[in-house]
py3Dmol code that shows the C-alpha trace and the ligand (Angstrom):
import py3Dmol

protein = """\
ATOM      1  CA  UNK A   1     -19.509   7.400 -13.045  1.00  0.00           C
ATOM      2  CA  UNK A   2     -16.525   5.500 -11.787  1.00  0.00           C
ATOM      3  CA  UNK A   3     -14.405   3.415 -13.878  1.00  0.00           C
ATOM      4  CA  UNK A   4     -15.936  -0.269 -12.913  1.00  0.00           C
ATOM      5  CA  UNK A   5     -15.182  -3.538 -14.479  1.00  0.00           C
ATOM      6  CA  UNK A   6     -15.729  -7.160 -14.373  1.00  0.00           C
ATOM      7  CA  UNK A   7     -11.820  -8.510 -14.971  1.00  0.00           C
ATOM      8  CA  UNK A   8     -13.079 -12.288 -14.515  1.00  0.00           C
ATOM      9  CA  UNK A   9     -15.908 -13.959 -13.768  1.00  0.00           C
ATOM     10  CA  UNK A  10     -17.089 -12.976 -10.567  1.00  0.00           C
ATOM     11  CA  UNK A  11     -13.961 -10.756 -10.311  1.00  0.00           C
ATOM     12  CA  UNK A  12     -14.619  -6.848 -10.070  1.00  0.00           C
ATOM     13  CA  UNK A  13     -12.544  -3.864  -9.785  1.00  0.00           C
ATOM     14  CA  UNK A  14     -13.567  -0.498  -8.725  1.00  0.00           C
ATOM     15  CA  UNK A  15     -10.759   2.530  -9.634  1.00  0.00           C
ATOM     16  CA  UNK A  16     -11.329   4.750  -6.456  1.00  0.00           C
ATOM     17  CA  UNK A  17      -9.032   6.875  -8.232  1.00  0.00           C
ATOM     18  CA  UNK A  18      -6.851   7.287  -5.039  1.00  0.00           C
ATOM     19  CA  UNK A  19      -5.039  10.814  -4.358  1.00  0.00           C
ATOM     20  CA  UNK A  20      -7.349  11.923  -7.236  1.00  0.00           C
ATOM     21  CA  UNK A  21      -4.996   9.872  -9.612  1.00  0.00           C
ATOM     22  CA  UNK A  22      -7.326   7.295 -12.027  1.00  0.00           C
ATOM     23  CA  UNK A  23      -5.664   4.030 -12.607  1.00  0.00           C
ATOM     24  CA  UNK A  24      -3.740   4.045  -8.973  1.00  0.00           C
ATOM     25  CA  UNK A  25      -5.720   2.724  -6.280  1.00  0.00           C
ATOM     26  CA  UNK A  26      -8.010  -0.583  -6.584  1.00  0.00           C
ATOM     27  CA  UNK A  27     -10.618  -2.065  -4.745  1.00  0.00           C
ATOM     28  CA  UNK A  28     -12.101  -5.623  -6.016  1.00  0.00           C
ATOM     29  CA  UNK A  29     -15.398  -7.077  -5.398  1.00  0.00           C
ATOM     30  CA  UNK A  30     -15.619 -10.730  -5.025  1.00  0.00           C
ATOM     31  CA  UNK A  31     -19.094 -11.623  -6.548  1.00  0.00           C
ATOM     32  CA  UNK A  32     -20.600 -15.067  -6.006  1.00  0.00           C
ATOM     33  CA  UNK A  33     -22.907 -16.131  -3.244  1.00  0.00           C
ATOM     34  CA  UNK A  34     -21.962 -12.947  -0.823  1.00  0.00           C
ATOM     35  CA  UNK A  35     -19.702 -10.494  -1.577  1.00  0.00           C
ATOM     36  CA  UNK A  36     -16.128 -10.054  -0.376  1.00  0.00           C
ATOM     37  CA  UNK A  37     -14.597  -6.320  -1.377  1.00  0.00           C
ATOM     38  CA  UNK A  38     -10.668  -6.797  -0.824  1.00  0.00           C
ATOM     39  CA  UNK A  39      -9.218  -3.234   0.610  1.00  0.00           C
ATOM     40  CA  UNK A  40     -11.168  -0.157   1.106  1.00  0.00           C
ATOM     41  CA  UNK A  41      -9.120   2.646  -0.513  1.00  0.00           C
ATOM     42  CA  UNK A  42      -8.938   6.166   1.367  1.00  0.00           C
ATOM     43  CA  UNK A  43     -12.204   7.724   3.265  1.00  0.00           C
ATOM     44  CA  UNK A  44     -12.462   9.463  -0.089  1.00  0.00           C
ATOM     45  CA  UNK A  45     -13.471   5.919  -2.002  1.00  0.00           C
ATOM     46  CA  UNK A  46     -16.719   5.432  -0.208  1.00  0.00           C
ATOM     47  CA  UNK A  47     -18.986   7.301  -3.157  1.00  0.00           C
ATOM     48  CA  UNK A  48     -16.697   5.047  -5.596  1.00  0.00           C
ATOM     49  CA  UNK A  49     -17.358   1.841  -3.970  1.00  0.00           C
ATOM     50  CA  UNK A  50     -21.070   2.453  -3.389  1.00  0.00           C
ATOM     51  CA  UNK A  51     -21.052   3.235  -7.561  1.00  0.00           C
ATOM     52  CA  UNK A  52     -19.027  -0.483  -7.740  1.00  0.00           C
ATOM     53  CA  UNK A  53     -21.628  -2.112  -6.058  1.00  0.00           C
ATOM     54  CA  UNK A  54     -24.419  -1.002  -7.903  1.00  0.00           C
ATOM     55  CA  UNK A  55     -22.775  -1.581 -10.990  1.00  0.00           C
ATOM     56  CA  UNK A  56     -22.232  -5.405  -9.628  1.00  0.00           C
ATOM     57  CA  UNK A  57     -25.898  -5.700  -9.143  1.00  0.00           C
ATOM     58  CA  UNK A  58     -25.449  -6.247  -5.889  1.00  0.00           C
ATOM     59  CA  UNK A  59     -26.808  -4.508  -2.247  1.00  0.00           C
ATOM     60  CA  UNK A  60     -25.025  -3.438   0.340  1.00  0.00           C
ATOM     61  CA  UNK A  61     -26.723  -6.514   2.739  1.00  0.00           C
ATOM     62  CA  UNK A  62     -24.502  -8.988  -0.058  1.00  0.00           C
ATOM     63  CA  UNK A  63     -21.342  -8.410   1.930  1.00  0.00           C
ATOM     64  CA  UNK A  64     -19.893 -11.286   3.677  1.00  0.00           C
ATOM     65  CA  UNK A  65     -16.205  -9.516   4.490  1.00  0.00           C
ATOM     66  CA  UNK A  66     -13.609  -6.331   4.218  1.00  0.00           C
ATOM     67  CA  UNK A  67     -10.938  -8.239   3.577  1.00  0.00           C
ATOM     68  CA  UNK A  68      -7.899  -5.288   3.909  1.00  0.00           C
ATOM     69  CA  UNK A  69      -4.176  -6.185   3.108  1.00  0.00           C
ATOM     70  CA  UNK A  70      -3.281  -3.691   5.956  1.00  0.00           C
ATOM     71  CA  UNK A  71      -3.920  -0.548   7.711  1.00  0.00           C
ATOM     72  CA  UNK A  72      -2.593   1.937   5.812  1.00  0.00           C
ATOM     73  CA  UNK A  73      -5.324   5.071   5.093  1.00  0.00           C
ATOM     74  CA  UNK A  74      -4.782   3.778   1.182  1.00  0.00           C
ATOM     75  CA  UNK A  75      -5.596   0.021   1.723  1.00  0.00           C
ATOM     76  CA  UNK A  76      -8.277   0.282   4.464  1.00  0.00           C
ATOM     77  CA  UNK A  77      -9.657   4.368   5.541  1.00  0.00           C
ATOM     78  CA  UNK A  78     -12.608   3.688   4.153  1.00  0.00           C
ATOM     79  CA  UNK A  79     -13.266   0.514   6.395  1.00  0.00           C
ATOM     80  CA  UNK A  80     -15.240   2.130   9.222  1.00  0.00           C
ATOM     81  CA  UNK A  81     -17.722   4.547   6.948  1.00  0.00           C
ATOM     82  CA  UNK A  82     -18.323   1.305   4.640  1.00  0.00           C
ATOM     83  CA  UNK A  83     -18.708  -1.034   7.663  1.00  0.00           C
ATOM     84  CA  UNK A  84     -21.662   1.226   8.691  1.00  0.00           C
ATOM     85  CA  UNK A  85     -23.121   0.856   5.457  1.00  0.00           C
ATOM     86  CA  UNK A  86     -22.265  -2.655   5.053  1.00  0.00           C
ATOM     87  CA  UNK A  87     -24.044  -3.779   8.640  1.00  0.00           C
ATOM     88  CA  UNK A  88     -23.383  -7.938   7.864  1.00  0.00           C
ATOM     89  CA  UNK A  89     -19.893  -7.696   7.051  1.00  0.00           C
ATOM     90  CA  UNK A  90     -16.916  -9.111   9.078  1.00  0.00           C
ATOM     91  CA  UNK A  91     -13.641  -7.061   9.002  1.00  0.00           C
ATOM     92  CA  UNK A  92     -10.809  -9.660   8.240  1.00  0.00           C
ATOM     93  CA  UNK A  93      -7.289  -8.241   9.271  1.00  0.00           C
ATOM     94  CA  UNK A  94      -3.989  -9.176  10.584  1.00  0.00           C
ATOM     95  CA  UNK A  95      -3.998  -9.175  14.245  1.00  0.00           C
ATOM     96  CA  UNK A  96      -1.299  -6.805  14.459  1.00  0.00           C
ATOM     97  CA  UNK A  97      -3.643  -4.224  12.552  1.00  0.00           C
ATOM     98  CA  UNK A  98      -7.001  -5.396  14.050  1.00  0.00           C
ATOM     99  CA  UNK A  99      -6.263  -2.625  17.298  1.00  0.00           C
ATOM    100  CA  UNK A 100      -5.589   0.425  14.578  1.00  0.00           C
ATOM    101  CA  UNK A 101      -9.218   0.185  12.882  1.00  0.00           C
ATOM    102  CA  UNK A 102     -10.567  -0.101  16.285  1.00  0.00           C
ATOM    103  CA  UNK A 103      -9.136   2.871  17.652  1.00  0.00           C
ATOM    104  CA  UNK A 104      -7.264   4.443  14.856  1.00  0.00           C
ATOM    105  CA  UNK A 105      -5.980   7.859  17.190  1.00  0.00           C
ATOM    106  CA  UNK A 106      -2.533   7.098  16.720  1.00  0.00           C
ATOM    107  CA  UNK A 107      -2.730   5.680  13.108  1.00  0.00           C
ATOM    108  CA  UNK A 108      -4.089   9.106  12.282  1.00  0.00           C
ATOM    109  CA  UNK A 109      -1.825  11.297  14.079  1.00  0.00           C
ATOM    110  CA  UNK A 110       1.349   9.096  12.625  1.00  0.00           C
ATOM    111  CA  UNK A 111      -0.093   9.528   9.164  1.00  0.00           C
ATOM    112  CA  UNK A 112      -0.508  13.161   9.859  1.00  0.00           C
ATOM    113  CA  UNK A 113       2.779  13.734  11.285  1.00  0.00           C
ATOM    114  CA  UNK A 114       4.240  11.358   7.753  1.00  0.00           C
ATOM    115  CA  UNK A 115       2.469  13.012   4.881  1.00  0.00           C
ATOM    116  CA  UNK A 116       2.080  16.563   6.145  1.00  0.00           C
ATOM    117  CA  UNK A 117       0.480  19.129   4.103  1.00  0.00           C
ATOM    118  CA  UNK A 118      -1.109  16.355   1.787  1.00  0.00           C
ATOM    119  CA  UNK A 119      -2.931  14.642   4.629  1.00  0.00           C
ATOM    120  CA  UNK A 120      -5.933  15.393   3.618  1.00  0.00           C
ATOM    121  CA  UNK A 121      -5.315  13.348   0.721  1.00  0.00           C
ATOM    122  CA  UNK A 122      -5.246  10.389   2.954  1.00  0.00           C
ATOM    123  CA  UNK A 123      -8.290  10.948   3.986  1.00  0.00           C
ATOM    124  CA  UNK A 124      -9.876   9.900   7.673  1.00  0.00           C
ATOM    125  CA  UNK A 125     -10.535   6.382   9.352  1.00  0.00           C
ATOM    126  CA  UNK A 126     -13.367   6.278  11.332  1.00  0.00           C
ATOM    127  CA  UNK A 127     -13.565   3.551  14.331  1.00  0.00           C
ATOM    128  CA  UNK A 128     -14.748  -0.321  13.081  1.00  0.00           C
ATOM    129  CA  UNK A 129     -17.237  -1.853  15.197  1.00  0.00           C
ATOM    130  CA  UNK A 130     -14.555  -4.016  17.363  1.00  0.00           C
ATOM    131  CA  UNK A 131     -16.842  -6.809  17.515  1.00  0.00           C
ATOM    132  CA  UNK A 132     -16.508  -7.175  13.497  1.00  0.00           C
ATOM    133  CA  UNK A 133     -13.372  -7.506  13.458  1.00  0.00           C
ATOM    134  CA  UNK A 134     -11.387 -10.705  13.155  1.00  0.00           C
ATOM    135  CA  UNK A 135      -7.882 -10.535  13.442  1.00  0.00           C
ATOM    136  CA  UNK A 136      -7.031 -13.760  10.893  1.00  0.00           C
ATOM    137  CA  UNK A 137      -3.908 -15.653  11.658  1.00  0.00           C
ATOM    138  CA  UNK A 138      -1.753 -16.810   8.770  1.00  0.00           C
ATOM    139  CA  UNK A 139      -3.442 -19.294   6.365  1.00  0.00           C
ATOM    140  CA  UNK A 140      -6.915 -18.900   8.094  1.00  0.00           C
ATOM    141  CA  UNK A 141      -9.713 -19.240   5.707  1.00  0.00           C
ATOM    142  CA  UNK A 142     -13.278 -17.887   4.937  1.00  0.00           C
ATOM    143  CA  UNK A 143     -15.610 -19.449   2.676  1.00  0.00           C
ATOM    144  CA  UNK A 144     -17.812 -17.273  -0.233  1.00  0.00           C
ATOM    145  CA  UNK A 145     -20.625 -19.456  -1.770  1.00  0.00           C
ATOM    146  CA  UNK A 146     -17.985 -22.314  -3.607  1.00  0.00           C
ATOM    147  CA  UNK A 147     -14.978 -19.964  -2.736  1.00  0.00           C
ATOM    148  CA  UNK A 148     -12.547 -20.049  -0.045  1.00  0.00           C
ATOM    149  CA  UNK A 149     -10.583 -17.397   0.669  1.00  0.00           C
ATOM    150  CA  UNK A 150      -7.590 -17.863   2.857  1.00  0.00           C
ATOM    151  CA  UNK A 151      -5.238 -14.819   4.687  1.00  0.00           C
ATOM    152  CA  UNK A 152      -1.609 -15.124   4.398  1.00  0.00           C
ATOM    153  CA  UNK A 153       0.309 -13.363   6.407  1.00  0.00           C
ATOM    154  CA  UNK A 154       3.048 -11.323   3.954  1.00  0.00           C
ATOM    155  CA  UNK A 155       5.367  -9.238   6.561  1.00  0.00           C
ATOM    156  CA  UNK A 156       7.947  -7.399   4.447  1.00  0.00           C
ATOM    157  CA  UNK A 157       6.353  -3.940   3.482  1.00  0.00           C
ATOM    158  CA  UNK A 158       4.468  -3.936   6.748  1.00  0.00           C
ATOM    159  CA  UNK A 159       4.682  -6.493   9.722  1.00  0.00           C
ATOM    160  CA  UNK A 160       0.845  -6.214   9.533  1.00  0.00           C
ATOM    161  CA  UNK A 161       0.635  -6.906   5.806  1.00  0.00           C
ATOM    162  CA  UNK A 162      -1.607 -10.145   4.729  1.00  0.00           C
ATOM    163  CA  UNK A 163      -2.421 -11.312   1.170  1.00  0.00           C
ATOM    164  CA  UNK A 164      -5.564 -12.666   0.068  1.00  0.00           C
ATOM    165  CA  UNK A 165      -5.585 -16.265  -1.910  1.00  0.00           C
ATOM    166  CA  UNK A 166      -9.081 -17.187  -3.499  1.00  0.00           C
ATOM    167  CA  UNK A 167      -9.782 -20.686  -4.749  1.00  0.00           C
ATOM    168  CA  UNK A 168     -10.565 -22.389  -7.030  1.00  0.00           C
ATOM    169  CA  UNK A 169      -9.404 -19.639  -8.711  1.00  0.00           C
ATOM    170  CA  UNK A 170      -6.182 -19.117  -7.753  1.00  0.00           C
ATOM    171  CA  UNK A 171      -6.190 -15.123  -7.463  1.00  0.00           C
ATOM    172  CA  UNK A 172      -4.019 -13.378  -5.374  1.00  0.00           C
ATOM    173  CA  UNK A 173      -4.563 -10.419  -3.961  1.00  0.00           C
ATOM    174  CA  UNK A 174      -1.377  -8.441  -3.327  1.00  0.00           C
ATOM    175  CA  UNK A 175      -1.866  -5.397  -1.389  1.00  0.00           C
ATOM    176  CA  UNK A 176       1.340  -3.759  -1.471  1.00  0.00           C
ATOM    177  CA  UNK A 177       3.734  -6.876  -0.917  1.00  0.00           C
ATOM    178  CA  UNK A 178       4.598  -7.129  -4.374  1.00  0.00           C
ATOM    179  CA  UNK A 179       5.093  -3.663  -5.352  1.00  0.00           C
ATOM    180  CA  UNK A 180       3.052  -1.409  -7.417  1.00  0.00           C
ATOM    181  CA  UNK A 181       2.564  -2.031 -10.790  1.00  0.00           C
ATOM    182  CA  UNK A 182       1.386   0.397 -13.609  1.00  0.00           C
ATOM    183  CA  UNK A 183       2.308   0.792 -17.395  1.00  0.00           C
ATOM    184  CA  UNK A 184       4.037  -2.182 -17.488  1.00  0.00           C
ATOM    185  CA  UNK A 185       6.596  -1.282 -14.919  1.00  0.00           C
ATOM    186  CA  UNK A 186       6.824  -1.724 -11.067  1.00  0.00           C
ATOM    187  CA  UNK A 187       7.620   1.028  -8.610  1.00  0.00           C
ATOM    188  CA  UNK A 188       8.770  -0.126  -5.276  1.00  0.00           C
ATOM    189  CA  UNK A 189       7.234   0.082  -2.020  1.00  0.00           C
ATOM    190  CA  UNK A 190       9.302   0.708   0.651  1.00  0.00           C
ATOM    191  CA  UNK A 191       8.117   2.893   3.148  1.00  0.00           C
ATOM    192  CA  UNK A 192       9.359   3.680   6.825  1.00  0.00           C
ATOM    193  CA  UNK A 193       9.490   2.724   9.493  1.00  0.00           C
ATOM    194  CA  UNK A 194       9.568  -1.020   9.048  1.00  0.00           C
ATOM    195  CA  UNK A 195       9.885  -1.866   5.593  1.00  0.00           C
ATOM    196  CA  UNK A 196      12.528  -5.049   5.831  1.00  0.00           C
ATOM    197  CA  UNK A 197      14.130  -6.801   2.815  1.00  0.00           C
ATOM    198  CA  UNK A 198      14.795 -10.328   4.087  1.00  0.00           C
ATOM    199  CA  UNK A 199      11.123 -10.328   5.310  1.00  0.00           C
ATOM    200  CA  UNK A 200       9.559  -9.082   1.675  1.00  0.00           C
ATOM    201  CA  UNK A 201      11.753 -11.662  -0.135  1.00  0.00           C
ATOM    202  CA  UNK A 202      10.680 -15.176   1.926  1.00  0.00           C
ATOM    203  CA  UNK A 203       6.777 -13.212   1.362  1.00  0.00           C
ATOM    204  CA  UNK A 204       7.177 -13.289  -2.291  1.00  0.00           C
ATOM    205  CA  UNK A 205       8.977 -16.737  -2.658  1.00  0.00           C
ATOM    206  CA  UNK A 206       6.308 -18.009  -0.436  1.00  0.00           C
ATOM    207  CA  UNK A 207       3.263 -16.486  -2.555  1.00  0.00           C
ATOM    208  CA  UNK A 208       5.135 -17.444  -5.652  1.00  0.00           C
ATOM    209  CA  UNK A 209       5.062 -21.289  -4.830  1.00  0.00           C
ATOM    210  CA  UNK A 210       0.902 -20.989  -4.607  1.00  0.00           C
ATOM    211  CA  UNK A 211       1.329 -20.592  -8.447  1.00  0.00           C
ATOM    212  CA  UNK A 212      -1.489 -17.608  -8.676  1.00  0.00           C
ATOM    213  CA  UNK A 213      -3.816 -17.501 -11.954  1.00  0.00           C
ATOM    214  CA  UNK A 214      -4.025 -13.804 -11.811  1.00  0.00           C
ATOM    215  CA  UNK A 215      -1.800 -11.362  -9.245  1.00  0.00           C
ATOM    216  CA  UNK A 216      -3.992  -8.406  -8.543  1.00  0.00           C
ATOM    217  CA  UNK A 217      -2.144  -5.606  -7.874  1.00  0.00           C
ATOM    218  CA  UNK A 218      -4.213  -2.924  -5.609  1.00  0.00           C
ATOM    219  CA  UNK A 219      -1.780  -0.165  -7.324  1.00  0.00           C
ATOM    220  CA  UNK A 220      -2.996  -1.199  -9.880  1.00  0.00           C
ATOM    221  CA  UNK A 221      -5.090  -4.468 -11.343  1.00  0.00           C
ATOM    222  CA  UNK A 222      -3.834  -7.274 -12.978  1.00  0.00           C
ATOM    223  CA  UNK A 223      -0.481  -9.240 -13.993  1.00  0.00           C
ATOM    224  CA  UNK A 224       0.506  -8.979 -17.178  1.00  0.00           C
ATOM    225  CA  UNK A 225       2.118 -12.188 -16.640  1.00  0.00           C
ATOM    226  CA  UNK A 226       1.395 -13.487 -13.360  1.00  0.00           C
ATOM    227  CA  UNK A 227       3.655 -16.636 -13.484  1.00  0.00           C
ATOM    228  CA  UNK A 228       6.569 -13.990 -13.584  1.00  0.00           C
ATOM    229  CA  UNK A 229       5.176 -10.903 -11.915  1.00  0.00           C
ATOM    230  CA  UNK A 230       6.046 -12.244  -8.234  1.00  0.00           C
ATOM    231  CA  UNK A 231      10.004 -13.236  -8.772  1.00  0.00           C
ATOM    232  CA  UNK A 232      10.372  -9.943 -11.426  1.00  0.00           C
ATOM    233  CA  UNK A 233       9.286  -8.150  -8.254  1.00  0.00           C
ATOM    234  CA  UNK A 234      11.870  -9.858  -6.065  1.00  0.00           C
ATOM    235  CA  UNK A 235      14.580  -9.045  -8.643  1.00  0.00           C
ATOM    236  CA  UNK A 236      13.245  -5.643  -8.763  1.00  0.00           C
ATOM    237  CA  UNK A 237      13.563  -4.756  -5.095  1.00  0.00           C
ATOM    238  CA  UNK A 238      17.100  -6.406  -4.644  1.00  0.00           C
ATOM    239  CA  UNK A 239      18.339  -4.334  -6.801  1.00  0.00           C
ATOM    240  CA  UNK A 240      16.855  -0.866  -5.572  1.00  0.00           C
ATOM    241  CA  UNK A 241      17.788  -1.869  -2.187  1.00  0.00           C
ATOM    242  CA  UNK A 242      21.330  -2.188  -3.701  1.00  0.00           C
ATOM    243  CA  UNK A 243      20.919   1.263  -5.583  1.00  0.00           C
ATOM    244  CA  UNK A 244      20.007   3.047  -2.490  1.00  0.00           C
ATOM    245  CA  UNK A 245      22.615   1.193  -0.385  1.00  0.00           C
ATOM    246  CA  UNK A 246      25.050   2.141  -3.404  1.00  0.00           C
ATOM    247  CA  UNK A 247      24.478   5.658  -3.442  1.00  0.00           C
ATOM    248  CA  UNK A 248      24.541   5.926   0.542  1.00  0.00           C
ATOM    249  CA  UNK A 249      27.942   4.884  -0.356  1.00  0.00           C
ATOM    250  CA  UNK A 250      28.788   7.705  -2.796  1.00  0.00           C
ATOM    251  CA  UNK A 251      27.842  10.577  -0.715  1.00  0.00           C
ATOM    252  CA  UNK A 252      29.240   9.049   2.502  1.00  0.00           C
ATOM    253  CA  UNK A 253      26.659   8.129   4.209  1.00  0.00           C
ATOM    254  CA  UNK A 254      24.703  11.038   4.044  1.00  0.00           C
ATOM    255  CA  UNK A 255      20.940  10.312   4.040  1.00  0.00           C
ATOM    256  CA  UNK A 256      19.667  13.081   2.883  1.00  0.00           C
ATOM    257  CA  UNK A 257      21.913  13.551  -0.325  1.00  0.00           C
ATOM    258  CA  UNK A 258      21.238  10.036  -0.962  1.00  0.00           C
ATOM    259  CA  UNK A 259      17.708  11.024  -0.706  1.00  0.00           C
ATOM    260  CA  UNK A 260      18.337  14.145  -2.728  1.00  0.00           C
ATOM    261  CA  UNK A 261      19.854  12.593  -5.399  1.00  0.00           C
ATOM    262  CA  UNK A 262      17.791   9.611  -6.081  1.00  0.00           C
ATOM    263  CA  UNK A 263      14.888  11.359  -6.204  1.00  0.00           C
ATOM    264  CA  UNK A 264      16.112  13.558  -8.944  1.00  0.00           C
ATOM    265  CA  UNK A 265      17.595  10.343 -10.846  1.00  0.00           C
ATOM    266  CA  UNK A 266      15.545  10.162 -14.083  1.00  0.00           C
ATOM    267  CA  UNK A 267      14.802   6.202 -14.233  1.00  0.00           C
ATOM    268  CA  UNK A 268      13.391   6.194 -10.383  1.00  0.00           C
ATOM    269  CA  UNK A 269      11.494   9.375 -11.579  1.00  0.00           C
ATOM    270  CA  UNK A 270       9.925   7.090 -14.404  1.00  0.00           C
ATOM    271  CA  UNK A 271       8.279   4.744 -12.426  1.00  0.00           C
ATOM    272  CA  UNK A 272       4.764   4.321 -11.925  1.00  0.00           C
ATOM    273  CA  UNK A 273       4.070   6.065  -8.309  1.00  0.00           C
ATOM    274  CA  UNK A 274       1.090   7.932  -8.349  1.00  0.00           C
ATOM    275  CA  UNK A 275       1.736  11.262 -10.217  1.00  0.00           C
ATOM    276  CA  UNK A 276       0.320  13.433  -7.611  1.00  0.00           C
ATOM    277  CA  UNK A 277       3.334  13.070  -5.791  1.00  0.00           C
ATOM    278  CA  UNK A 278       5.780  11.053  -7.293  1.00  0.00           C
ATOM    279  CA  UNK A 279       8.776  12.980  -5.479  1.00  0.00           C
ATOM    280  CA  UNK A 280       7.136  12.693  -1.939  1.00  0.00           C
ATOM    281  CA  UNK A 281       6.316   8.791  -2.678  1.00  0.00           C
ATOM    282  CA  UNK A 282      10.402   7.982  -4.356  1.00  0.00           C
ATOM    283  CA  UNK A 283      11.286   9.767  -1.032  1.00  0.00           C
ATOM    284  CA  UNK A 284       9.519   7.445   1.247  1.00  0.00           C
ATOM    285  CA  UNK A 285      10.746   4.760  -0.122  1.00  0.00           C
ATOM    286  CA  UNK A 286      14.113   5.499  -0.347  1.00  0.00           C
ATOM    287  CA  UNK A 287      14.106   6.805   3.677  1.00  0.00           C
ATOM    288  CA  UNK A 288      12.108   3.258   4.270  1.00  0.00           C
ATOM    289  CA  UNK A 289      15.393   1.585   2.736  1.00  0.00           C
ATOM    290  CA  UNK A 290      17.665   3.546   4.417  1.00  0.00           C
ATOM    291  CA  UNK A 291      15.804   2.536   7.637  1.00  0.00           C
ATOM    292  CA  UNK A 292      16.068  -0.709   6.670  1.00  0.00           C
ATOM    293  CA  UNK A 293      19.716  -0.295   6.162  1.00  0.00           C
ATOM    294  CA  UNK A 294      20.840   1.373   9.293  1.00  0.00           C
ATOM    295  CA  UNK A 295      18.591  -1.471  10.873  1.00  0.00           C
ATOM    296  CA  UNK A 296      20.837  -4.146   9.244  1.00  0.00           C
ATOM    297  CA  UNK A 297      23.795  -2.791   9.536  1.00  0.00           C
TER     298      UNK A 297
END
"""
ligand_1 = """\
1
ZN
Zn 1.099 0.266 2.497
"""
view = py3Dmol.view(width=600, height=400)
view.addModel(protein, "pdb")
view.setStyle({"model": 0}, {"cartoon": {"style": "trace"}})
view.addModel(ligand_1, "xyz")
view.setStyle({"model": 1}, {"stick": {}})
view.zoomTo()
view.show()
């Protein structure tokens, strides 16, 4: 049985247990008149989320919308196997995404080419139906029953990257423009090819001024303190963009000692990527900075 929860009223969270790692990958049921899942995990979820929903009390026929952060295989593989089992559900993505669960060819062969030998951990993405799919542009809105739920665009980790914003509730769903947080810490995430400070920064101040009730994290649940969680996140990434920029430096510009050496640095070893493959993960996000860098520069 998967681990399944009701966090708030109405609020549900499935732990897909993503890369085979429990207590890193999240999806969420919003349960109310219709159903709204936000993300779809990996190809691997689908047996997960089908246990979530029964668990919910609720069929298959409830869902209204997919809502997916972005199309990465961790956020939204799953998409095209659920949306065949899910027949009434609308695929809500940003319109720079919509294209990739349509036809997801080159998704696959770029995240093939990226991860390598553990691409089967990523799982597959099967073609969405394109005429479910609506590509939302920033701030447009859905209603659930009483809810509204409104997509807001959140470029920084990903040009395609939205957030989700529920009311009256005031939960935000994060994806992974606010970092991933686990045991009380936050582990960056900075991946290549297009992972760009300036834009992550304006996304968080932005979010932050909506003034969430609860930050749900899809790596992994909910704030601890979500009044705080968005600007610790801000400070948090500053400063590893200066660490990696810092130790670029040291080892004269040489990317992959930089690389090297940061991932073997004890304190960016401690944080919370998933431990399947925390070196492989510290390394993407320190070549996604270093991208980033060379961009800037
Ligand atoms: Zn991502």
């Amino acid at each position: 049985m998967s681990n399944v929860r009701e966090l708030r009223d109405g609020l549900w969270m499935i732990d897909v247990e993503e890369f085979g790692v429990p207590g890193y990958g999240a999806v969420y049921l919003i349960v109310g008149d219709g159903v709204a899942l936000v993300e779809t995990g990996t190809s691997h979820a689908v047996p997960h989320v089908r246990e979530g929903l029964a668990a919910a009390g609720v069929r298959p026929r409830d869902v209204r919308y997919m809502l997916v952060t972005h199309v990465h295989l961790d956020h939204a593989g799953a998409t095209g196997h659920l949306a065949r089992e899910f027949t009434g559900a609308q695929i809500v993505v940003h319109p720079r995404g919509a294209h990739h669960l349509a036809a997801p060819e080159r998704l696959l062969a770029s995240v093939r080419s990226a991860t390598g030998e553990n691409a089967d951990a990523y799982g597959t993405l099967i073609p969405v139906p394109e005429g479910r799919i609506v590509a939302a542009e920033d701030d447009r809105a859905f209603s659930l029953g009483t809810r509204r739920i409104r997509a807001i665009h959140a470029p920084g980790h990903a040009p395609h990257h939205m957030c989700f914003w529920v009311e009256p509730e005031k939960w935000l769903f994060t994806g992974d423009a606010a970092g991933i947080w686990r045991r009380g810490a936050f582990a960056p995430t900075t991946p290549p090819p297009s992972f760009d400070l300036e834009h992550a920064l304006a996304t968080l101040h932005r979010l932050s001024g909506f003034k969430p009730r609860e930050v749900c994290y899809t790596h992994f649940g909910l704030a601890e303190r979500p009044g705080e969680a968005l600007g610790s996140y801000a400070q948090f990434l500053t400063d590893w963009v200066e660490r990696v920029g810092r130790e670029l430096a040291d080892v004269g510009g040489d990317e992959d000692e930089a690389v090297h050496r940061l991932i073997r640095d004890p304190e960016v070893m401690s944080w919370p990527f998933n431990e399947r493959s925390a070196a492989g993960e510290a390394e993407m996000c320190v070549r996604g900075v270093l991208g980033y860098l060379r961009r800037a520069a």
